[in-house]
TIKOL-960346 format. One line per 2 residues: number of its first residue (from 1); their letters; for each residue x, y, z of C-alpha. Coordinates in steps of 0.25 Angstrom, whole numbers, always signed. Layout:
# TIKOL-960346
NUM> A> X,Y,Z ~ ...
This chain:
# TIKOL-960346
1> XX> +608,+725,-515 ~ +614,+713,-509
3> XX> +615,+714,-496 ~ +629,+704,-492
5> XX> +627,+694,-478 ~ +637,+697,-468
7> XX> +648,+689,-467 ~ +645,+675,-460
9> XX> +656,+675,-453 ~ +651,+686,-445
11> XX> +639,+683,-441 ~ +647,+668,-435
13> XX> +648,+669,-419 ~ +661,+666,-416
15> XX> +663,+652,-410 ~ +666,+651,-397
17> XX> +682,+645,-393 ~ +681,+631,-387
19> XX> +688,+635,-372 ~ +701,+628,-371
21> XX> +699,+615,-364 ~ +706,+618,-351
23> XX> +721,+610,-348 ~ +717,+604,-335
25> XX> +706,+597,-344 ~ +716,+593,-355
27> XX> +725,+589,-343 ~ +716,+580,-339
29> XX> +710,+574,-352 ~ +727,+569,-355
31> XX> +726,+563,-341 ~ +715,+555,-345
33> XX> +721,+552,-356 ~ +734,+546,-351
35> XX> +725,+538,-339 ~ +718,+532,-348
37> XX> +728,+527,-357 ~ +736,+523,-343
39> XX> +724,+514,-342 ~ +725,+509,-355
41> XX> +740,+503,-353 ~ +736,+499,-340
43> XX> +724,+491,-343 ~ +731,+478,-345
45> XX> +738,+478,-333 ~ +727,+481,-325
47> XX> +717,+470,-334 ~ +729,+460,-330
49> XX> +729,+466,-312 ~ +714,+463,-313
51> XX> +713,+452,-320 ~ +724,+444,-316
53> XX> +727,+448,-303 ~ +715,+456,-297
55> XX> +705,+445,-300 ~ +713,+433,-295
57> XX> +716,+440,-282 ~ +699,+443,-280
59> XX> +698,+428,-283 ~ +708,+423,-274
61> XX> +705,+431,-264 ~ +689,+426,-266
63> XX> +694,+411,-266 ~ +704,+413,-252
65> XX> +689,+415,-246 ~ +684,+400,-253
67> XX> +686,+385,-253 ~ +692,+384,-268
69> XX> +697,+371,-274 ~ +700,+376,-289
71> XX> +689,+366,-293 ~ +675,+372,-286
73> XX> +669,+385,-284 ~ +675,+391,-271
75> XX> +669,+391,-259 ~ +669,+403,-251
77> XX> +675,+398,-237 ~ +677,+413,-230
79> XX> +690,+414,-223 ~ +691,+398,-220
81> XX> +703,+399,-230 ~ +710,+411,-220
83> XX> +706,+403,-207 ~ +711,+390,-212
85> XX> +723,+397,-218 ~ +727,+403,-205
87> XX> +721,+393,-194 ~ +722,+380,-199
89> XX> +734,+379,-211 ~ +747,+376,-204
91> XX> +755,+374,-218 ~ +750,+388,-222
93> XX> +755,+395,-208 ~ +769,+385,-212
95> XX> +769,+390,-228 ~ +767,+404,-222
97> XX> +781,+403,-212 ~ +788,+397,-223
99> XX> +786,+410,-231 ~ +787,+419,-222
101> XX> +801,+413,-218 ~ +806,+412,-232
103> XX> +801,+427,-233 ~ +811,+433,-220
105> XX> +823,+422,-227 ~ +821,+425,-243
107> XX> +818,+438,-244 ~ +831,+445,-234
109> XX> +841,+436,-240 ~ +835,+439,-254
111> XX> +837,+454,-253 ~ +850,+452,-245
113> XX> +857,+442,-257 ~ +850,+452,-268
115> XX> +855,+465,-261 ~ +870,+458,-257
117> XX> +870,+456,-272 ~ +866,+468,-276
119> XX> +876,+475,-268 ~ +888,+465,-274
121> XX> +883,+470,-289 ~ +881,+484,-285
123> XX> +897,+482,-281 ~ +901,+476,-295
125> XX> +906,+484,-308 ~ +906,+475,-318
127> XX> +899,+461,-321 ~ +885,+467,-313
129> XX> +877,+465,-323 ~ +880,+451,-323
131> XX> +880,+447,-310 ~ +867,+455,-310
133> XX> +861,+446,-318 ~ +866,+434,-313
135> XX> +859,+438,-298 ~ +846,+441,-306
137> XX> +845,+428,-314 ~ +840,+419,-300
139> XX> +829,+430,-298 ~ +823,+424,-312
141> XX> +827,+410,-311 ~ +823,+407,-298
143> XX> +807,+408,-297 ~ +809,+398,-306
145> XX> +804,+383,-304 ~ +816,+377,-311
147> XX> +826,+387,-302 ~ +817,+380,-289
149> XX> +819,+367,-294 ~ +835,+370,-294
151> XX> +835,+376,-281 ~ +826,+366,-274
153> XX> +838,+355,-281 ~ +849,+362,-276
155> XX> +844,+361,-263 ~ +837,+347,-263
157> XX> +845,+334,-258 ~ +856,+332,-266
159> XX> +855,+346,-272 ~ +866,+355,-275
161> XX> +866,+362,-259 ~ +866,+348,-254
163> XX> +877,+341,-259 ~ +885,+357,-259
165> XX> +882,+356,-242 ~ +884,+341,-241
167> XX> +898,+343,-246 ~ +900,+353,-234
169> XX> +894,+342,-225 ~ +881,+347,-223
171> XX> +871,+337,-227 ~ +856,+343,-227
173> XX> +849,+334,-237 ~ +845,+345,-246
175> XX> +838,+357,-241 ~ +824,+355,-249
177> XX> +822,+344,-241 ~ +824,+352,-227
179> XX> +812,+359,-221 ~ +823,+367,-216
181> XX> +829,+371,-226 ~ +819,+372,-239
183> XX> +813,+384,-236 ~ +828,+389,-236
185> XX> +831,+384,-251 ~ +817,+392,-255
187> XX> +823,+404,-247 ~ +836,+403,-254
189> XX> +831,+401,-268 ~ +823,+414,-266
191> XX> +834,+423,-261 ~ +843,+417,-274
193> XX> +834,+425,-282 ~ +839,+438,-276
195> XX> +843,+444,-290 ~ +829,+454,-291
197> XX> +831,+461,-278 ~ +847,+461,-281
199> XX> +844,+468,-294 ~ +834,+477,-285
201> XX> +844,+479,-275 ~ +855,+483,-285
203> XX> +847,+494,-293 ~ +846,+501,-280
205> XX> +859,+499,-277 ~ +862,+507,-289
207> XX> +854,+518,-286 ~ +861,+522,-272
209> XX> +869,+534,-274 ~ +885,+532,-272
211> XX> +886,+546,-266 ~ +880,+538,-253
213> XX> +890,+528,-253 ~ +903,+537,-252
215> XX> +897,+547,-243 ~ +894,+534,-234
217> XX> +908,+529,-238 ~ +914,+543,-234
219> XX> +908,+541,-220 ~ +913,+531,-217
221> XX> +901,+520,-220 ~ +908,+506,-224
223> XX> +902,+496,-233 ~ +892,+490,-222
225> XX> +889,+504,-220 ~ +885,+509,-233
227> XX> +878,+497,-234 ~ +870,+500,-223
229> XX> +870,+515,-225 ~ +865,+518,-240
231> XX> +864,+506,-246 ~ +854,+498,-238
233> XX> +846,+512,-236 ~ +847,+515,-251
235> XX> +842,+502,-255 ~ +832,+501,-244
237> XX> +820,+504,-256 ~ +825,+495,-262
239> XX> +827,+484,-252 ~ +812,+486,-248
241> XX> +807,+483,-261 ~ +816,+470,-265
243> XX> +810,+466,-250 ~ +796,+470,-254
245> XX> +796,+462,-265 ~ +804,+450,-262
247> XX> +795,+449,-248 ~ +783,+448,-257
249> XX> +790,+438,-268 ~ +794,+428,-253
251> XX> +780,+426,-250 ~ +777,+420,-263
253> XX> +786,+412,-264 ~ +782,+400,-272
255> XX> +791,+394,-284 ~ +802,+389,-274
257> XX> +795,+383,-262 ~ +787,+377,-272
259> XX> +800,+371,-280 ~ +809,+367,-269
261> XX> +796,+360,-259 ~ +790,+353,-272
263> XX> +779,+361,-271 ~ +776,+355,-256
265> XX> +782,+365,-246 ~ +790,+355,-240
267> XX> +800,+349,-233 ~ +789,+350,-222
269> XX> +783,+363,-227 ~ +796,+371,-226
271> XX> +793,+378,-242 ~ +778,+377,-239
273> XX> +777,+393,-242 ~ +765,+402,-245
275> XX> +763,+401,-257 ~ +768,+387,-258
277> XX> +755,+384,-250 ~ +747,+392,-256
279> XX> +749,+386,-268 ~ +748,+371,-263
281> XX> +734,+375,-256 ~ +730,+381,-269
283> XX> +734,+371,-281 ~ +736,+359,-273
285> XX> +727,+359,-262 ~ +716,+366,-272
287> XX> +712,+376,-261 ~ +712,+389,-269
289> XX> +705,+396,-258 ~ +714,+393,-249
291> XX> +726,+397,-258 ~ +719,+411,-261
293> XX> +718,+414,-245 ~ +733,+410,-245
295> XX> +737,+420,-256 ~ +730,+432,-249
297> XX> +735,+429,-236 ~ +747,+429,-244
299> XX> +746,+442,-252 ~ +742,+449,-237
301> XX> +753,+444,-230 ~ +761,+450,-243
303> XX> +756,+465,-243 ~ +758,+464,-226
305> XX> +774,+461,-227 ~ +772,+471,-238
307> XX> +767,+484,-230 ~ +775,+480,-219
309> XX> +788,+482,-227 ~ +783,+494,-233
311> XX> +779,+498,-221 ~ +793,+494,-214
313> XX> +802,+500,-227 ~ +798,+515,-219
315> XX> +810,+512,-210 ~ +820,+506,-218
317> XX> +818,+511,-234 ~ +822,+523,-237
319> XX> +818,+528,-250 ~ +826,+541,-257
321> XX> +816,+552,-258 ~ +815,+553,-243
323> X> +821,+563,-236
């Protein structure tokens, strides 16, 4: 009699369910995900940070502490560079007046042109467009060499501004050639290339809510009023951040003081600026250790006007999300 074997199945021990993985785990393991392919997209950038802008700061800052002619092996001099710098280089302490100077004369009447024209295009209905355009265009044309060239022509003996002023009797032999008066045709070429902030200025312009205006208007605020009242407060963000960054652009000015001195600084160092010097010291004068102390001293003196202006903005910007 055959006997028949139980059924297989039977005799299997049921498997056991893998637990469900957790959804702070699963969470998680999609965060990672997302970081790394963050990474991923932002490798280049941050091959190009370390490479092109990381490095040659480390070795600058190693070669402000040397003797470096471009041609030998640097010398490491200690602070030699920082004391002569300091101590012994009238021209630097000059180039350093000229900037500041042109800093405190460029920069206000920049921002005061850019917001001036900004209110008049905020005004208009038609045709702003191209009026907008028309203020923009010296922002890209005049860092250029070629718009230097013209500018330092205009004003040169016998320039345009010459001969215009000569025919009102007043005979100045050109403003290029007058220490008194060069450093004025740099400032001037810079606050004509107001059309950035302007178009700065006049996006937040656009963003102040009309609502302000009449109820100002309804008490009575006149023009100068509202100007005073809700624009300039409205706008103060704004304002900080064209001054921020037109502040840091002043210090390193280069392209125009290089065109209209000839590349010397003159008449009598009255265009000798920062970074003028700092570039004569470095490629003419073949002392790169010198340079590299310069453009630290440089980039110190930068973030200092920078905290303070943040610093001073707690009193005069007002931002919306305070209440």
């Amino acid at each position: 009699m055959n006997v028949e074997a139980p059924d297989q199945r039977l005799s299997e021990k049921p498997r056991a369910e893998k637990p469900a993985e957790p959804a702070e785990a699963e969470g998680t393991r999609r965060k990672r995900k997302r970081e790394g392919a963050a990474w991923v997209f932002l490798s280049p950038w941050l091959l190009g940070a370390a490479v092109l802008t990381l490095t040659p700061m480390l070795v600058s800052l190693y070669l402000s502490f040397t003797e470096y002619d471009l041609f030998t092996a640097p010398e490491w001099v200690g602070l030699d560079n920082y004391v002569h710098m300091f101590t012994e280089d009238p021209r630097y302490w000059r180039s350093a007046v000229n900037t500041l100077v042109y800093v405190l004369v460029a920069v206000p009447l920049q921002l005061a042109a850019a917001l001036a024209a900004a209110l008049a295009l905020n005004s208009i209905g038609r045709g702003k467009g191209f009026y907008r355009s028309a203020f923009y265009a010296p922002s890209l044309l005049g860092a250029s060499m070629s718009i230097a060239l013209v500018w330092r022509a205009l004003f040169n003996d016998g320039g345009t501004v010459d001969d215009l002023l000569s025919s009102f009797g007043v005979n100045m032999g050109g403003w290029v050639n007058q220490p008194g008066w060069a450093l004025l045709v740099v400032a001037l070429l810079t606050i004509w290339q107001f059309g950035a902030p302007m178009v700065i200025f006049l996006a937040g312009l656009q963003q102040i809510p009309g609502e302000l205006y009449e109820a100002a208007e309804v008490d009575g605020a006149g023009r100068l009023r509202r100007f005073r009242s809700v624009t300039l407060p409205m706008l103060s963000p704004v304002l900080f951040f064209n001054l921020v960054l037109q502040t840091i652009q002043a210090f390193q000015v280069f392209t125009p003081a290089f065109t209209v001195s000839g590349g010397r600084g003159g008449p009598a160092d009255s265009t000798l600026f920062y970074t003028l010097y700092l570039y004569d010291r470095g490629f003419t004068a073949s002392h790169m250790g010198y340079a590299s102390a310069m453009a630290w001293v440089l980039l110190v003196v930068i973030g200092i006007v920078t905290a303070l202006l943040f610093r001073s903005s707690r009193s005069w910007v007002f931002y919306n999300d305070k209440g």
